[in-house]
C-alpha positions in Angstrom: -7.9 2.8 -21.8 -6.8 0.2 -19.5 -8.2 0.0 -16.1 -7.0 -1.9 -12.8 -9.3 -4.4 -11.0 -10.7 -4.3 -7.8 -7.8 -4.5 -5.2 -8.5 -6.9 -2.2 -7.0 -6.9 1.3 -5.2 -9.9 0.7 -4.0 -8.8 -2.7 -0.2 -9.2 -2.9 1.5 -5.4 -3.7 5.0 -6.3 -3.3 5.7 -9.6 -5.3 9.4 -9.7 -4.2 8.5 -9.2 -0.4 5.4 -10.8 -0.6 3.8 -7.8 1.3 -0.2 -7.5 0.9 -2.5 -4.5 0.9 -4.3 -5.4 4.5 -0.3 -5.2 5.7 0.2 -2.0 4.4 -2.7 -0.5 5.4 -2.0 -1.7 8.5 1.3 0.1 8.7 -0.2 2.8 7.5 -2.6 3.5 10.5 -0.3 2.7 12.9 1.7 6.2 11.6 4.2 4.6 9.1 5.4 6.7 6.5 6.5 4.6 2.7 10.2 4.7 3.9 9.4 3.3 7.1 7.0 0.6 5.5 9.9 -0.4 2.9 12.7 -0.4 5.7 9.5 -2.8 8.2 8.3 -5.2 5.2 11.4 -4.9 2.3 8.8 -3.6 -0.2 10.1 -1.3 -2.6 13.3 -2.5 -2.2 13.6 -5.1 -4.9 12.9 -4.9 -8.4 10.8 -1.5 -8.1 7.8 -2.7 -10.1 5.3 -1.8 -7.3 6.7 1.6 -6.3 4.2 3.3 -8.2 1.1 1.1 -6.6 2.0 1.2 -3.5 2.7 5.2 -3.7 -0.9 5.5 -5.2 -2.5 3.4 -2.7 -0.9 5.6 0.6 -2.4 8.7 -1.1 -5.7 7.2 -1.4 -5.5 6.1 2.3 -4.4 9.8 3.2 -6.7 11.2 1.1 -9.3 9.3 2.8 -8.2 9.5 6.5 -7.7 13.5 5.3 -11.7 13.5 4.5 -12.6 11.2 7.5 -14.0 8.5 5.4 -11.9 5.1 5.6 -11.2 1.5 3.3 -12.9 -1.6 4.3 -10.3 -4.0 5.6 
């Protein structure tokens, strides 16, 4: 079973755009929804590779905001 290592906020998501976590999650709590984070930083919009980790790293941050508990930054 192979498991991911420990994400960091300047770990790079998006290698085509360059975009890094502590951007996204920025994003994020300013009320950006994936489509509008794609459209602001041109993630997702290149070769597709991070579509799935970034997707998994907006639930986690809903999930968490949902709970009331947050991510370092």
């Amino acid at each position: 079973m192979e498991t991911k290592p420990a994400c960091s906020a300047d770990q790079v998501m998006c290698h085509c755009s360059g975009t890094k976590q502590s951007y996204i999650q920025r994003l994020f709590d300013e009320g950006l929804d994936i489509q509008a984070i794609s459209r602001r930083t041109g993630a997702l919009s290149g070769c597709g590779g991070c579509e799935w980790d970034i997707g998994d790293y907006l639930k986690e941050l809903a999930a968490q905001r949902a709970s009331g508990t947050t991510i370092n930054k």
